[in-house]
C-alpha positions in Angstrom: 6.8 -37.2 11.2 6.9 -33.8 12.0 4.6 -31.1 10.1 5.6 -29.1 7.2 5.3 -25.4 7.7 2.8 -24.2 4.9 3.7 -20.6 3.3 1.0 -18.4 3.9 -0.9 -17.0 1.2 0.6 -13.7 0.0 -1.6 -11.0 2.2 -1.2 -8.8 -1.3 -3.8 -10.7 -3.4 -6.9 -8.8 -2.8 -10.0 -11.3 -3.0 -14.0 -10.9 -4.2 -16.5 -13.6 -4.0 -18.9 -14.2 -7.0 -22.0 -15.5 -6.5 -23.9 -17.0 -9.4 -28.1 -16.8 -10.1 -28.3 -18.9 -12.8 -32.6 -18.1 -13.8 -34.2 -14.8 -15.8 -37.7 -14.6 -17.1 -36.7 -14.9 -20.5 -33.7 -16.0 -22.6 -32.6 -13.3 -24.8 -31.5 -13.9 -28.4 -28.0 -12.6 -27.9 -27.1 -13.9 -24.0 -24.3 -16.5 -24.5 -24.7 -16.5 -20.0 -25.1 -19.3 -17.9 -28.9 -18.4 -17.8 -32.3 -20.6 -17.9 -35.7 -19.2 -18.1 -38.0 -20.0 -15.3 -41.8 -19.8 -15.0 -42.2 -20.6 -11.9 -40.8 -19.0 -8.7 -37.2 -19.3 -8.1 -36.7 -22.1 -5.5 -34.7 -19.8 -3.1 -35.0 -22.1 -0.1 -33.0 -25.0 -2.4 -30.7 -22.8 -3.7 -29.7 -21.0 -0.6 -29.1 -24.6 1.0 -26.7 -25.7 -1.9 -25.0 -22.3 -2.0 -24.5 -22.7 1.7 -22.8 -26.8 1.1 -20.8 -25.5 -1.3 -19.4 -22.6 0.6 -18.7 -25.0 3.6 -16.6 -26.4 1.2 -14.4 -24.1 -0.4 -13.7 -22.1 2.7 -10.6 -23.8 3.1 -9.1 -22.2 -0.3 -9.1 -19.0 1.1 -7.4 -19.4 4.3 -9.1 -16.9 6.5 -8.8 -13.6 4.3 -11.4 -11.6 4.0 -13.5 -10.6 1.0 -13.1 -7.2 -0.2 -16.1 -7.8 -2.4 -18.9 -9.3 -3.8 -20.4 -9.2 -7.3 -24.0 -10.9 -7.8 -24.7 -11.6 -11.2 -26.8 -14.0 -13.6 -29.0 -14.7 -15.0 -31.5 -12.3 -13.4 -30.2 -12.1 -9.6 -33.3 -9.3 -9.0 -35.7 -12.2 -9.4 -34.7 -13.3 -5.7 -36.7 -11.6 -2.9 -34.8 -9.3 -0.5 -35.1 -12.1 1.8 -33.0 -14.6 0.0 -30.1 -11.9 0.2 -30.6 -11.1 4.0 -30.4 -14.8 4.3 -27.7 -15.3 2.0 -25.7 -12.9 3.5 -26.1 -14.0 7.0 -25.1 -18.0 5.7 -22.1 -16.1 4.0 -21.0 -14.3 7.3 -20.7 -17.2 9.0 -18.5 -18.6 7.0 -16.2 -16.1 5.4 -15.0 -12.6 7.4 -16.6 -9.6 4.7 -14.8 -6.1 5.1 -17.3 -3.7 6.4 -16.4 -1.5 3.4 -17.0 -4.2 1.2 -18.6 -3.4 -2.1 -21.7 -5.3 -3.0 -23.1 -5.8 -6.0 -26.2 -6.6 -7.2 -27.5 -7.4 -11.0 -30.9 -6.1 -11.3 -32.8 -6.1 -14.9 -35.9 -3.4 -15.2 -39.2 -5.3 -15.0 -38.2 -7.9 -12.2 -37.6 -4.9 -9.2 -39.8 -2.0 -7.4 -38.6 0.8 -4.9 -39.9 -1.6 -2.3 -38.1 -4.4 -4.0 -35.0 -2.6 -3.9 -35.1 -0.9 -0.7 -35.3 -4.5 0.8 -32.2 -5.2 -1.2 -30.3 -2.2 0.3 -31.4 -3.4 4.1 -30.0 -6.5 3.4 -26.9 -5.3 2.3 -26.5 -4.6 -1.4 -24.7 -1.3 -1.9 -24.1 -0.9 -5.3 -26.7 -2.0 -8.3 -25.9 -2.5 -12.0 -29.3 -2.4 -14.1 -29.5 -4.1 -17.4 -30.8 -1.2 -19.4 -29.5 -2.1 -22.9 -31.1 0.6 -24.9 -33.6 3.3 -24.0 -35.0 2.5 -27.3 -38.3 0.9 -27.2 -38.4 -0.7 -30.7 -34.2 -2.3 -30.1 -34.9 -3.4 -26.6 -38.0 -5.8 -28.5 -35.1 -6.6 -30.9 -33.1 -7.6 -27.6 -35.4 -9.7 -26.3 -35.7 -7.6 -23.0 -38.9 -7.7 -20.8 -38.4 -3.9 -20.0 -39.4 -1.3 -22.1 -38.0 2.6 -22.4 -40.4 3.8 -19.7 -39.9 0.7 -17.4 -36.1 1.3 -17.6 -36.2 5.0 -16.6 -38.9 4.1 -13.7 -35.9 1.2 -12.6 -33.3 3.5 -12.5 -35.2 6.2 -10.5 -36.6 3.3 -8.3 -33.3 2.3 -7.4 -31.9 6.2 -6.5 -35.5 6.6 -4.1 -34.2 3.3 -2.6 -30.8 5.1 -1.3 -28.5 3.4 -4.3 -26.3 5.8 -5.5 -24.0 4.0 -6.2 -25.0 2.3 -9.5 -24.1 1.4 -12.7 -26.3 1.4 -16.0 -25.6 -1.4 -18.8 -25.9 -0.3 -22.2 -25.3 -2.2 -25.6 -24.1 0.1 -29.1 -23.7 -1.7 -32.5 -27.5 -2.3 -32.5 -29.2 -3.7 -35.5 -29.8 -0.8 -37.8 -28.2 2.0 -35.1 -26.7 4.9 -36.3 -24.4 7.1 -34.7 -27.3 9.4 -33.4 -29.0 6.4 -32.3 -26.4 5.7 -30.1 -25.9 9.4 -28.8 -29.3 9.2 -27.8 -29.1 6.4 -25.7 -26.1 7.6 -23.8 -28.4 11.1 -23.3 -30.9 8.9 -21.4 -28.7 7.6 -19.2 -26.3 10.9 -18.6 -29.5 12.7 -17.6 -29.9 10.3 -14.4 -25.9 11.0 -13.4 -24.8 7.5 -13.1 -21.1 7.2 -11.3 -20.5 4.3 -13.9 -21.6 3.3 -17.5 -20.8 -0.5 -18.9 -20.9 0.6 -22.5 -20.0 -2.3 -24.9 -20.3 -3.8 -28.4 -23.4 -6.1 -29.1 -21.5 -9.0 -30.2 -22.8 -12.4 -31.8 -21.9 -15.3 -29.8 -22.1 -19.0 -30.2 -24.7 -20.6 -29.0 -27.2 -18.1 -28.9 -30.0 -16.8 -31.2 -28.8 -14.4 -33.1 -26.2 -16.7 -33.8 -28.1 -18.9 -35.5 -30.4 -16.2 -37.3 -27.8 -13.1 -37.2 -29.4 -9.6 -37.5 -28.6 -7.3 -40.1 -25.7 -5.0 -37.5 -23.8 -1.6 -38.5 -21.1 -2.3 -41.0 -17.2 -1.5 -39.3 -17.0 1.8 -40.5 -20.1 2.6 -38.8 -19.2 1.1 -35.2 -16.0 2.8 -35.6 -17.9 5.8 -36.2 -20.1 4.7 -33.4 -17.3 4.3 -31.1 -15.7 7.4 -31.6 -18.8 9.7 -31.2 -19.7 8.1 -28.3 -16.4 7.9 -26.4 -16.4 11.8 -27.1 -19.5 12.6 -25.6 -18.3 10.2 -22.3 -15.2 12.0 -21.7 -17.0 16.0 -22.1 -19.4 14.3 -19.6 -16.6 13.6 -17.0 -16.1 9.7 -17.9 -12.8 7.7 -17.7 -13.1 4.6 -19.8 -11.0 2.7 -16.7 -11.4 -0.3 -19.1 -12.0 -1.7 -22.4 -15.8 -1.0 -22.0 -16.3 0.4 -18.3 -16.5 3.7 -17.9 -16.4 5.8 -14.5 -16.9 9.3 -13.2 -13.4 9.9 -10.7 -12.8 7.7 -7.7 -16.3 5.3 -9.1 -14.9 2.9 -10.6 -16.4 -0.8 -9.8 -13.9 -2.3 -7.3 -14.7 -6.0 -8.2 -14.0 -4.8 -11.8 -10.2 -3.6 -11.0 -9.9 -6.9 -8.9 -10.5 -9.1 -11.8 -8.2 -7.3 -14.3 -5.6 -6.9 -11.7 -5.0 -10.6 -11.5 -7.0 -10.2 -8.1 -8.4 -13.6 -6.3 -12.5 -14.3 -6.4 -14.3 -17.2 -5.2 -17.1 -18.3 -6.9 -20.5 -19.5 -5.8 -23.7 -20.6 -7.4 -24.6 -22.8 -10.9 -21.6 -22.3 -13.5 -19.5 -19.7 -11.1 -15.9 -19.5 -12.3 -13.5 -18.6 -9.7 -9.6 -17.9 -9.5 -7.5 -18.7 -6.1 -4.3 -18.3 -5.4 -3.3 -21.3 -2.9 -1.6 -21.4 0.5 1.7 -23.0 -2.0 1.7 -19.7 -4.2 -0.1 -21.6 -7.3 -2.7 -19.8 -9.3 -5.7 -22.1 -9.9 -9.1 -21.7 -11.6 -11.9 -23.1 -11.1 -15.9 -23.7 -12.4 -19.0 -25.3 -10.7 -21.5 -27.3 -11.7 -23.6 -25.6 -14.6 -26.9 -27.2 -14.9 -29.1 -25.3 -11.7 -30.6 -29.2 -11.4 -27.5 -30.9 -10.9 -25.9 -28.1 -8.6 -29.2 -28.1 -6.8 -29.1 -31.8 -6.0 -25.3 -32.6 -5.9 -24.4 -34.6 -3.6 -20.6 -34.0 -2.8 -18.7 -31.5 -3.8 -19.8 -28.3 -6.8 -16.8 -27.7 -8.3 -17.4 -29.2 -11.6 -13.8 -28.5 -12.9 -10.2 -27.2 -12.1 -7.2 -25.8 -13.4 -3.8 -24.8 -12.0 -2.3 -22.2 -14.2 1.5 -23.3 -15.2 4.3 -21.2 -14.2 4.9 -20.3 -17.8 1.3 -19.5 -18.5 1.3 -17.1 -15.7 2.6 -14.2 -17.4 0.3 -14.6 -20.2 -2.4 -14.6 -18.3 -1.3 -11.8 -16.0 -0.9 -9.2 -18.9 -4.6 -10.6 -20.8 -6.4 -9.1 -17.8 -4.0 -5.9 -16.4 -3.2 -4.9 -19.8 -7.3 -4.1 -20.4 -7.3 -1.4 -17.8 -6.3 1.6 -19.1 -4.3 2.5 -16.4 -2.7 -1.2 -16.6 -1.1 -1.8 -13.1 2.4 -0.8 -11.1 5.3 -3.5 -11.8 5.5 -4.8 -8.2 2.0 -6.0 -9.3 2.8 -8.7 -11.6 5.4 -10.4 -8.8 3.1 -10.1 -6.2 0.0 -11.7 -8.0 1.8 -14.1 -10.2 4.7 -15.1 -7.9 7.2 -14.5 -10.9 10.5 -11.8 -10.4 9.4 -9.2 -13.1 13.0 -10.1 -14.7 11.3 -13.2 -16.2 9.7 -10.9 -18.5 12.1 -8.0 -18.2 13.4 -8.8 -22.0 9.8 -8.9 -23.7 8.8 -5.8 -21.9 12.3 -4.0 -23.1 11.1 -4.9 -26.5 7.9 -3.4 -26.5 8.8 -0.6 -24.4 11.6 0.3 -27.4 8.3 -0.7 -30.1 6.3 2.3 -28.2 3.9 -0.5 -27.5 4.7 -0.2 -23.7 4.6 2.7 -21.1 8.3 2.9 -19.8 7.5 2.7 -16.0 3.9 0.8 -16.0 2.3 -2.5 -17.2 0.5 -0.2 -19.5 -0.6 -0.1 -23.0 0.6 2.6 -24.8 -2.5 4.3 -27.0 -0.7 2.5 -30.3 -0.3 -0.6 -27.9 -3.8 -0.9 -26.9 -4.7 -1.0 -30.4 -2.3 -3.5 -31.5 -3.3 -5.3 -28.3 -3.5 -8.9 -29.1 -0.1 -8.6 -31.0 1.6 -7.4 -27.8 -0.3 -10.2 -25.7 1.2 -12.9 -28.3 4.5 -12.0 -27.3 4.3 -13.1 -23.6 3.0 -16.6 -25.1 
């Protein structure tokens, strides 16, 4: 029988790799993340092994492209030595073809790293950090859970610049328990003063299965956040911020390119205990994927990881296009959508006329309009 020419995957679909590390010293009351506490040393040996098989496998989802970059998250990723991520990085060379501008991230929480600590990191590779600050405030970052306190976050972030990173980004929660607007200003003045390139700046949220949860804490009432919200998007912008995304903000040409990957429908293989990935397949179908959760059972898996998959149907597609590119600000260029998603943009052409006369839509862009992005989920319902 002769062979069946495959269709190659489309060139356009930019592609990250994530890489899961799935321990931290300490659970916090409001993580909802794949994370487990650990007492004793992280078994980097084991892990390195398993993340190794399970690369070995998945290579062949990719087809040869390379990856544009890499995002390290947890967990607490900074609780591996800078030797696990030379190592890690040299098993991940061998492998997979990483753009020599690729941009490398690294999760690092205050309390877990040291210059030396994250000079090693930067040897081995890591070019960008993002530090789990939180608060600045010694009394909410007990509240939080955190190991770190105010004066072990500042002495992380200026570790990290004497280690060469600058590019980095600081985490920061608002809607803290009892915060008030000038509660919240003052954390942002903390981390202005060190000039980071990018802020994450989100709402504390209660999630399922977490602490707070199950014992909420008393949080600022709506009018509050909004108030919250608005004061501190203010003081963003006068400092030369672009809130890129819903809660990712940026000084010009900084924003996180894994970040724009994700919410532009962008491909990202996934690695490590309870890694979700998203692939687009050498037959133009869009599937996602999870590994194994449990860092036990990934650890001693025999056979493949992947715990889990999904192919996203044809009429799903546009749905899940517009959840992700309509977050960005910015939203993305129509030639977008049909390149990531397959679709001609007249499948949708009808629903985006619609919102476009509403005022909901941009008239050139896959873009919220500012009345559109806060009507959001209303003008994601109509592409169900």
């Amino acid at each position: 029988m002769a062979e069946v020419a495959v269709p190659p995957i489309p060139a356009q679909v930019p592609l990250s790799l994530y890489v899961h590390v799935p321990w931290c010293v300490r659970k916090c009351p409001y993580c909802d993340f794949n994370s487990h506490a650990l007492e004793a040393t992280p078994p980097e040996a084991d892990y390195l092994a398993a993340i190794a098989e399970d690369l070995h496998q998945d290579r062949a989802l990719i087809q040869g492209r390379a990856i544009q970059t890499v995002f390290i998250g947890g967990g607490t990723p900074s609780l591996m030595s800078p030797a696990f991520y030379q190592q890690l990085f040299d098993a991940l060379r061998q492998e997979l073809l990483i753009a020599p501008d690729a941009e490398i991230t690294l999760e690092a929480n205050p309390g877990t790293v040291d210059q030396d600590r994250f000079l090693g990191f930067f040897q081995a590779g890591i070019n960008r950090l993002s530090l789990g600050i939180q608060s600045f405030d010694r009394q909410q970052l007990k509240t939080l859970g955190r190991i770190h306190d105010d004066q072990a976050a500042q002495e992380a972030i200026e570790a990290a610049i004497g280690a060469g990173f600058g590019n980095f980004n600081l985490d920061l929660m608002h809607g803290l328990p009892g915060q008030t607007p000038e509660d919240a200003l003052a954390d942002l003045e903390a981390a202005l003063a060190w000039q980071p390139p990018h802020l994450s700046w989100y709402q504390l949220t209660l999630e399922p299965n977490t602490e707070f949860y199950s014992r909420p804490p008393e949080l600022p009432d709506d009018d509050r956040l909004w108030a919250i919200h608005q004061a501190g998007a203010a003081r963003l912008r006068s400092a030369g911020f672009n809130d890129y995304e819903v809660s990712a903000w940026s000084q010009a040409g900084q924003s996180s390119r894994h970040n724009l990957n994700y919410w532009s429908f962008g491909d990202y293989l996934a690695l490590g205990a309870g890694g979700h990935g998203k692939v687009t397949l050498a037959d133009g179908s869009v599937r996602r994927y999870w590994k194994t959760r449990q860092p036990g059972a990934y650890l001693n898996r025999i056979g493949s990881r992947t715990a889990g998959s999904q192919t996203i149907q044809s009429d799903e597609l546009a749905l899940e296009f517009m959840m992700n590119a309509l977050r960005l600000r910015a939203g993305v260029a129509e030639p977008v959508f049909v390149e990531r998603t397959g679709l001609p943009i007249e499948s949708i052409a009808v629903i985006l006329n619609e919102l476009r006369a509403e005022r909901l839509l941009e008239p050139t862009r896959l873009q919220a309009t500012e009345h559109g992005q806060r009507y959001l989920n209303s003008v994601l319902e109509r592409f169900l």
